[in-house]
CHARMM internal coordinates of N, CA and C (Angstrom, degrees):
IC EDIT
DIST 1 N 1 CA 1.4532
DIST 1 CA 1 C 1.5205
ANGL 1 N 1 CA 1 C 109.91
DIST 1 C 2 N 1.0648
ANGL 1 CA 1 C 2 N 102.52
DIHE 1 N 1 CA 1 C 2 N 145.29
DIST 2 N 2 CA 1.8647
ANGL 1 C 2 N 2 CA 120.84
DIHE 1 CA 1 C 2 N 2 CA -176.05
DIST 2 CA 2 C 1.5734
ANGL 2 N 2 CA 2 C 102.38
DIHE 1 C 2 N 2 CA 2 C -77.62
DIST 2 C 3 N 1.5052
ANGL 2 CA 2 C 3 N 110.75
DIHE 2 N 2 CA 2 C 3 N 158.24
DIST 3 N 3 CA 1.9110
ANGL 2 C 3 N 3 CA 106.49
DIHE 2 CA 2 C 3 N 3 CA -161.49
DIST 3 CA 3 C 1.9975
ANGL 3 N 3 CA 3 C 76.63
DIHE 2 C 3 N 3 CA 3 C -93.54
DIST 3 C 4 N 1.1771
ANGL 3 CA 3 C 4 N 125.93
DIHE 3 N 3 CA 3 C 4 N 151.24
DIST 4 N 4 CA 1.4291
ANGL 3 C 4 N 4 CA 120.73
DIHE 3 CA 3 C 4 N 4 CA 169.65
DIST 4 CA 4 C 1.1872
ANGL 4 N 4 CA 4 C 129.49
DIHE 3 C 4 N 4 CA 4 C -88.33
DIST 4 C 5 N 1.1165
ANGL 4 CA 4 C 5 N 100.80
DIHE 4 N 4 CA 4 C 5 N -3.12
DIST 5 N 5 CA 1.7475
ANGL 4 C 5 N 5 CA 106.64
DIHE 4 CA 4 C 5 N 5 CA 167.64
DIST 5 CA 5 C 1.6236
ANGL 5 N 5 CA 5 C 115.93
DIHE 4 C 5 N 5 CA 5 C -83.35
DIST 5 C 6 N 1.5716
ANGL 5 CA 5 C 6 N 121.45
DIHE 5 N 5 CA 5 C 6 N -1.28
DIST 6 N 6 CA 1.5141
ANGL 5 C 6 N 6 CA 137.29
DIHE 5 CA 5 C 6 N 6 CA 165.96
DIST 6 CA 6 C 1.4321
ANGL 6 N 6 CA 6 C 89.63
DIHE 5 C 6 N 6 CA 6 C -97.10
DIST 6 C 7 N 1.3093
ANGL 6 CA 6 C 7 N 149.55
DIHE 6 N 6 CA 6 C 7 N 13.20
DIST 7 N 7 CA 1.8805
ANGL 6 C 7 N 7 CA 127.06
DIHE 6 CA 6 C 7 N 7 CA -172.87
DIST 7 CA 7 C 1.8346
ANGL 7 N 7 CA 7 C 90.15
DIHE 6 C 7 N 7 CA 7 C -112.04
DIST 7 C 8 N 0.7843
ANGL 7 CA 7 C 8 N 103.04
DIHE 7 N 7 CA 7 C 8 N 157.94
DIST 8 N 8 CA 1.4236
ANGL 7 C 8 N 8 CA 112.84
DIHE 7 CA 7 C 8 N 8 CA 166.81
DIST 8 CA 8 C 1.4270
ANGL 8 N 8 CA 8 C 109.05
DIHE 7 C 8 N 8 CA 8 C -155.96
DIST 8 C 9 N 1.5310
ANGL 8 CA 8 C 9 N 108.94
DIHE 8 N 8 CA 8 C 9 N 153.23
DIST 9 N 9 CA 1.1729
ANGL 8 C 9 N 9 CA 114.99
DIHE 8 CA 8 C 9 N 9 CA -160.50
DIST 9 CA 9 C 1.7257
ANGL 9 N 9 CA 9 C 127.23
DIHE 8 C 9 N 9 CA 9 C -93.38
DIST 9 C 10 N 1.0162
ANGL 9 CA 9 C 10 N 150.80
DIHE 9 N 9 CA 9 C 10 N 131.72
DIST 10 N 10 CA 1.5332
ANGL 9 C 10 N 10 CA 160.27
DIHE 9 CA 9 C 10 N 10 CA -132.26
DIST 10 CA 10 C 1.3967
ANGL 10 N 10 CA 10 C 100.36
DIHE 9 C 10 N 10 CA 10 C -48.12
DIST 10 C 11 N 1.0132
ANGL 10 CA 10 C 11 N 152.32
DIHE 10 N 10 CA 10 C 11 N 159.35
DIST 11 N 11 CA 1.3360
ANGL 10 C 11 N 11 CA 158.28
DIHE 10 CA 10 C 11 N 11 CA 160.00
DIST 11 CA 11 C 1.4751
ANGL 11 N 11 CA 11 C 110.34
DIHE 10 C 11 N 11 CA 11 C -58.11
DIST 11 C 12 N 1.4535
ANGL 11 CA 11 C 12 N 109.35
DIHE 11 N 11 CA 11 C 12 N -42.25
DIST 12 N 12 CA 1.6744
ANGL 11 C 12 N 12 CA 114.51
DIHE 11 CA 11 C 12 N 12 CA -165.89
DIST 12 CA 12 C 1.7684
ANGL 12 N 12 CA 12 C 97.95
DIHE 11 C 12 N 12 CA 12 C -68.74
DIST 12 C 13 N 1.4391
ANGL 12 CA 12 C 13 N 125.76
DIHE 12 N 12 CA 12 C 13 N -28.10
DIST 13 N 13 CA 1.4196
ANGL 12 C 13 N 13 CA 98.40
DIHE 12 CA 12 C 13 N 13 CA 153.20
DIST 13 CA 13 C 1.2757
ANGL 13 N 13 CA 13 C 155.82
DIHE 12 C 13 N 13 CA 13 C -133.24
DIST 13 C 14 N 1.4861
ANGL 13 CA 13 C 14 N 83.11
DIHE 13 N 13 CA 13 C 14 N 45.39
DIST 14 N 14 CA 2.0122
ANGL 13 C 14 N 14 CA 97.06
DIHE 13 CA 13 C 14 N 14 CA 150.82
DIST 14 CA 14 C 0.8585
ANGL 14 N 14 CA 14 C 116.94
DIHE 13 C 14 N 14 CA 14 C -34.67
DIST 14 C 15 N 1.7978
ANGL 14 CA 14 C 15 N 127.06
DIHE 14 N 14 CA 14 C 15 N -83.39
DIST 15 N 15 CA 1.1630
ANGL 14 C 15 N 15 CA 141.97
DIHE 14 CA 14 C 15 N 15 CA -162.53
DIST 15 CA 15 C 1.7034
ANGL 15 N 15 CA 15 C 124.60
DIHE 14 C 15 N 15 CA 15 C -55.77
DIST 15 C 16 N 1.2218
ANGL 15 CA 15 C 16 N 117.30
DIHE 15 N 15 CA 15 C 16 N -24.63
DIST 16 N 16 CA 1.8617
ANGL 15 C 16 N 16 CA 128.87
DIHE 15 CA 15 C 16 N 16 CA 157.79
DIST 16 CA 16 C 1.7788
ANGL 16 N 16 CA 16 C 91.38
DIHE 15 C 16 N 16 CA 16 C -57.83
DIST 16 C 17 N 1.1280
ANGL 16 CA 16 C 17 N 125.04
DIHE 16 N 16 CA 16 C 17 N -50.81
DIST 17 N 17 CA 1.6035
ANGL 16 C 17 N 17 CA 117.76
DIHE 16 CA 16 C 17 N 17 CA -156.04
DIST 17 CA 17 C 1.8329
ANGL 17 N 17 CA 17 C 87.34
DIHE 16 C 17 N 17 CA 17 C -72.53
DIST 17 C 18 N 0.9359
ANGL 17 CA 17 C 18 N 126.21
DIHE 17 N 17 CA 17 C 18 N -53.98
DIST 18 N 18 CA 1.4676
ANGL 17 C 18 N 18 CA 115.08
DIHE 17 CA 17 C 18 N 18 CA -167.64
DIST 18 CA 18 C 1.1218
ANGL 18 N 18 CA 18 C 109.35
DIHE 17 C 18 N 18 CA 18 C -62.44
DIST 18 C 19 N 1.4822
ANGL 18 CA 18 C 19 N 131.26
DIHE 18 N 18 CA 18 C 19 N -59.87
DIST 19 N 19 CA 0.9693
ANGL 18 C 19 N 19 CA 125.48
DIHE 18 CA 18 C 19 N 19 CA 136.88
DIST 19 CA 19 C 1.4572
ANGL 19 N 19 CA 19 C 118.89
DIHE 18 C 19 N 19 CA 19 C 13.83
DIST 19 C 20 N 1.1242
ANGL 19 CA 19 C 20 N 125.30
DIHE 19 N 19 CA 19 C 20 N -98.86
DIST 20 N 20 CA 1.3408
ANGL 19 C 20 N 20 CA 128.08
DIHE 19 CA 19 C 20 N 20 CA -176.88
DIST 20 CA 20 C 1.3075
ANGL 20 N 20 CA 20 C 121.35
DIHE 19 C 20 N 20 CA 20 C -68.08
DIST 20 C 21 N 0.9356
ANGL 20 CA 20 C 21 N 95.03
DIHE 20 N 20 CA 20 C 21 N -5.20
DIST 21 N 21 CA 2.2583
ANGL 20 C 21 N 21 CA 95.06
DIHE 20 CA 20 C 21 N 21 CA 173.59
DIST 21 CA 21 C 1.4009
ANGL 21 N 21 CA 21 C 95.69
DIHE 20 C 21 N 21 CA 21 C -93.35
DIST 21 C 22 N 1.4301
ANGL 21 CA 21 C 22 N 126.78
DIHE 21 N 21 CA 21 C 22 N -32.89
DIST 22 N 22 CA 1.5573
ANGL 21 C 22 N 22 CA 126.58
DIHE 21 CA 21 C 22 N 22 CA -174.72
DIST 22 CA 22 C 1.9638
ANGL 22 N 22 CA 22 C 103.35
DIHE 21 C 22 N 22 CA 22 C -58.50
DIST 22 C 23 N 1.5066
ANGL 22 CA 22 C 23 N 82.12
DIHE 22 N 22 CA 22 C 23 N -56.66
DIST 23 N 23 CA 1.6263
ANGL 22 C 23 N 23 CA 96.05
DIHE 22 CA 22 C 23 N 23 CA -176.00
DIST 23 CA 23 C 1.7785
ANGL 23 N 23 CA 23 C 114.86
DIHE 22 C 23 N 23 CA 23 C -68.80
DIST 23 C 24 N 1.2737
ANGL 23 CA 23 C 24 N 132.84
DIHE 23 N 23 CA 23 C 24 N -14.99
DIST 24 N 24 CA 1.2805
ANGL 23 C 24 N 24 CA 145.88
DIHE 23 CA 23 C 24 N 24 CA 160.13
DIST 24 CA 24 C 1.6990
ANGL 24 N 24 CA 24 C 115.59
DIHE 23 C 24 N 24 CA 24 C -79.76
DIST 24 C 25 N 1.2778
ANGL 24 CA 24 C 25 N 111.07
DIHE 24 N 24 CA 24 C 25 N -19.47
DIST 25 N 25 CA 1.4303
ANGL 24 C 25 N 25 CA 102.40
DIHE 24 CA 24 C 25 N 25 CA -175.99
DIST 25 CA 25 C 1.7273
ANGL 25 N 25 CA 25 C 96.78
DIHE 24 C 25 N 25 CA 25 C -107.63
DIST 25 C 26 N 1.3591
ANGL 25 CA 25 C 26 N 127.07
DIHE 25 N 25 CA 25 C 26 N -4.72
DIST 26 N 26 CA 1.5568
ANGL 25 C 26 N 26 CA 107.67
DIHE 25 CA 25 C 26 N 26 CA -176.22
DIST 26 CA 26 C 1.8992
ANGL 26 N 26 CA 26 C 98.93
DIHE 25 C 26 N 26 CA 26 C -121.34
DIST 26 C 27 N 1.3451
ANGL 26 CA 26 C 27 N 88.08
DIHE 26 N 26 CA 26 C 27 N 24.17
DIST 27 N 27 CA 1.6312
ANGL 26 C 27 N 27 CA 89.53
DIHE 26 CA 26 C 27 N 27 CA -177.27
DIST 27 CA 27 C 1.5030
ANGL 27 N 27 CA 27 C 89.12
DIHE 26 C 27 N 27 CA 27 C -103.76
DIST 27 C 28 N 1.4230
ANGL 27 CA 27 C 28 N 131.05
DIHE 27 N 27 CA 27 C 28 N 136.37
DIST 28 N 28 CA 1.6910
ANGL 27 C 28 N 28 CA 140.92
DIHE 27 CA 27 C 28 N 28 CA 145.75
DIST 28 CA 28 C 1.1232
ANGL 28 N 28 CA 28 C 124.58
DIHE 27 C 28 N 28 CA 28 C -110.17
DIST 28 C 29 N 1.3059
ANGL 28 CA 28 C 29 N 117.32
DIHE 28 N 28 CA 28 C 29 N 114.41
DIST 29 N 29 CA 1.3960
ANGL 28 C 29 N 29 CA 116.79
DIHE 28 CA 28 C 29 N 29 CA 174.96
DIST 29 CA 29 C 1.4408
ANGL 29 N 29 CA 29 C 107.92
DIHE 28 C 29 N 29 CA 29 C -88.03
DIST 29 C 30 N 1.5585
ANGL 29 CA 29 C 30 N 109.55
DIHE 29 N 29 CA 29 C 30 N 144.60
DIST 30 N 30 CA 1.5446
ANGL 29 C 30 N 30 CA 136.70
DIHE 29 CA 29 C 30 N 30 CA -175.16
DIST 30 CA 30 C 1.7200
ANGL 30 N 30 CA 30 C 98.58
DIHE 29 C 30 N 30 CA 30 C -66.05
DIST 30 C 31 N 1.6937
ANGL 30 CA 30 C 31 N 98.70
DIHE 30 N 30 CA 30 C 31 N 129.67
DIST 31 N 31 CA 1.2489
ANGL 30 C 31 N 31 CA 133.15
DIHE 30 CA 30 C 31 N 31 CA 154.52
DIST 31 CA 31 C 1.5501
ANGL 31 N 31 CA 31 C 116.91
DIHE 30 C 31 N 31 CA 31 C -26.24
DIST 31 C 32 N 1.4093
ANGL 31 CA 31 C 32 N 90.38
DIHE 31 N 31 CA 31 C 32 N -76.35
DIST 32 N 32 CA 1.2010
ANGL 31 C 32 N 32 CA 118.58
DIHE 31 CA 31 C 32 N 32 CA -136.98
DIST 32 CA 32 C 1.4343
ANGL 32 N 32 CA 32 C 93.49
DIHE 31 C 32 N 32 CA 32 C -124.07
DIST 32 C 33 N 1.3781
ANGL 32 CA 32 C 33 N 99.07
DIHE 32 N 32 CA 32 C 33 N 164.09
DIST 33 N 33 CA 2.0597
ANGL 32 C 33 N 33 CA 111.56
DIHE 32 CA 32 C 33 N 33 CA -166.14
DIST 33 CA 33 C 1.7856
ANGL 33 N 33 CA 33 C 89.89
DIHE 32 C 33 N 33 CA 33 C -79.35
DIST 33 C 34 N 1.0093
ANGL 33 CA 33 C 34 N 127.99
DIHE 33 N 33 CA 33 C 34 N -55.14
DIST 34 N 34 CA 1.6750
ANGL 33 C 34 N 34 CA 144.64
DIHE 33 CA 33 C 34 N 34 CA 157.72
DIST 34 CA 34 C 1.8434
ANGL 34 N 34 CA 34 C 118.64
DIHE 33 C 34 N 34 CA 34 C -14.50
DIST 34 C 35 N 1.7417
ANGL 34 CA 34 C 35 N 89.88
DIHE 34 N 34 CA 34 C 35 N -60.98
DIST 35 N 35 CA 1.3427
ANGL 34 C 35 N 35 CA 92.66
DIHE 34 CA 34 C 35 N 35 CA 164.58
DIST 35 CA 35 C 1.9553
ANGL 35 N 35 CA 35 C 133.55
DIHE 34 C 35 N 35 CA 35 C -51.83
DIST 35 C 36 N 1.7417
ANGL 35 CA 35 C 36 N 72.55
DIHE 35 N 35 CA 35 C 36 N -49.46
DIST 36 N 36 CA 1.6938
ANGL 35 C 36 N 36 CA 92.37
DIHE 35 CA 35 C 36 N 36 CA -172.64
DIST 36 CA 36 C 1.4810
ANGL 36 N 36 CA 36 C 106.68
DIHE 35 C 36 N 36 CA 36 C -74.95
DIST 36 C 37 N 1.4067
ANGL 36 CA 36 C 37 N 121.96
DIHE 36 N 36 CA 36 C 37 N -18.55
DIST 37 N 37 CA 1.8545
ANGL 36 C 37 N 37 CA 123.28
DIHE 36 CA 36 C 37 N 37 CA 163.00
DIST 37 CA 37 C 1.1866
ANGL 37 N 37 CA 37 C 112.15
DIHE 36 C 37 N 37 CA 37 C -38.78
DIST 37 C 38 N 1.7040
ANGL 37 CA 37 C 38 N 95.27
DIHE 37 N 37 CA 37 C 38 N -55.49
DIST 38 N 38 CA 1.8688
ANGL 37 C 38 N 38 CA 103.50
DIHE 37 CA 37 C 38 N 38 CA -151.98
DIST 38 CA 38 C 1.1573
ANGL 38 N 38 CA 38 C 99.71
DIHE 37 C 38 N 38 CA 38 C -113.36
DIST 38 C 39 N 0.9106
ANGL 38 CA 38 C 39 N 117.26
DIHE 38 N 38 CA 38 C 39 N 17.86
DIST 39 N 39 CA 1.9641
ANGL 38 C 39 N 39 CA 120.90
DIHE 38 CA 38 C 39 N 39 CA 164.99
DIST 39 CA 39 C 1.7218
ANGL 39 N 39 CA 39 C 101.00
DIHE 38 C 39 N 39 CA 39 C -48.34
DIST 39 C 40 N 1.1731
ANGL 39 CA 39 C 40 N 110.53
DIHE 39 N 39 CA 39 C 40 N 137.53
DIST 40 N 40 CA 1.6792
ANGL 39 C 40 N 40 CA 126.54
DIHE 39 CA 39 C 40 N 40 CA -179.26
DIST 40 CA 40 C 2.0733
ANGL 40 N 40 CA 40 C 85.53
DIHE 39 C 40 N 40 CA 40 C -79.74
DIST 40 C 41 N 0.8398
ANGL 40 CA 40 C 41 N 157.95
DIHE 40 N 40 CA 40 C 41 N -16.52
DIST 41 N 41 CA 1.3167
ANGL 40 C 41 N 41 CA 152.99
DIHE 40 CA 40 C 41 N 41 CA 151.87
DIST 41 CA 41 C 1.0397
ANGL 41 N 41 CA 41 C 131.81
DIHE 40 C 41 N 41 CA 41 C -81.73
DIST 41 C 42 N 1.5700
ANGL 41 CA 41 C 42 N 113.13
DIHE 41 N 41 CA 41 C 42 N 17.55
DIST 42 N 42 CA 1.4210
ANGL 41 C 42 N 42 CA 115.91
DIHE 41 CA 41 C 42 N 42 CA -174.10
DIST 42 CA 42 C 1.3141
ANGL 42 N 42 CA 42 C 101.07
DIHE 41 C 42 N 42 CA 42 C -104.08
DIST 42 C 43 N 1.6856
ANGL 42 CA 42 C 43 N 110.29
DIHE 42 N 42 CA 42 C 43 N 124.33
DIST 43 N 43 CA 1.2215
ANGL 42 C 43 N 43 CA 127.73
DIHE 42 CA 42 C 43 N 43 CA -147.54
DIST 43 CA 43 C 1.7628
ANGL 43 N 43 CA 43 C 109.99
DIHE 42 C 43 N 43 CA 43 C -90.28
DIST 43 C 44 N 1.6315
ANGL 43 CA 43 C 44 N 108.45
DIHE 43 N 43 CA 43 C 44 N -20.15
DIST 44 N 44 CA 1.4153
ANGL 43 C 44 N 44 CA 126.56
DIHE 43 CA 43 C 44 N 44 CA 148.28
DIST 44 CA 44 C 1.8136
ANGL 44 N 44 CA 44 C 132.36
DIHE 43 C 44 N 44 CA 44 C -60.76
DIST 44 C 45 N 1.3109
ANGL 44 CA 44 C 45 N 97.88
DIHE 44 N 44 CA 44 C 45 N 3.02
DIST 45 N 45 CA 1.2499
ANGL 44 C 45 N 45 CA 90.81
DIHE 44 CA 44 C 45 N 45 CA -167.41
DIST 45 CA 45 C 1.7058
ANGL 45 N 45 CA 45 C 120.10
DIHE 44 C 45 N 45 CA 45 C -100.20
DIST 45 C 46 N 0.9858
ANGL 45 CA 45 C 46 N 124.01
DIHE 45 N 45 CA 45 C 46 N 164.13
DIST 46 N 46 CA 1.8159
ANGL 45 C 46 N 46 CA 94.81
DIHE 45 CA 45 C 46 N 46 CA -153.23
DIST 46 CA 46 C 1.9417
ANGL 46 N 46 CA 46 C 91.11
DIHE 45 C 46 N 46 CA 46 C -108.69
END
COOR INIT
IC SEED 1 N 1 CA 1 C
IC BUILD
């Protein structure tokens, strides 16, 4: 068996991980009950 700190993982999924750090770092979740009212994504809102 190979030591795993020499394995690295396929190329094809790098790009899902950036991906998701892109999409994790420009996402903010609301504070406040106020915030989350008037959030432009609030799916309750008329």
């Amino acid at each position: 068996l190979r030591d795993r700190e020499s394995l690295r993982k396929p190329k094809c999924y790098e790009d899902y991980i950036m991906v998701a750090e892109a999409f994790i770092a420009d996402f903010e979740e609301p504070i406040t009950f106020e915030e989350a009212i008037g959030c432009k994504d609030n799916r309750n809102s008329e």
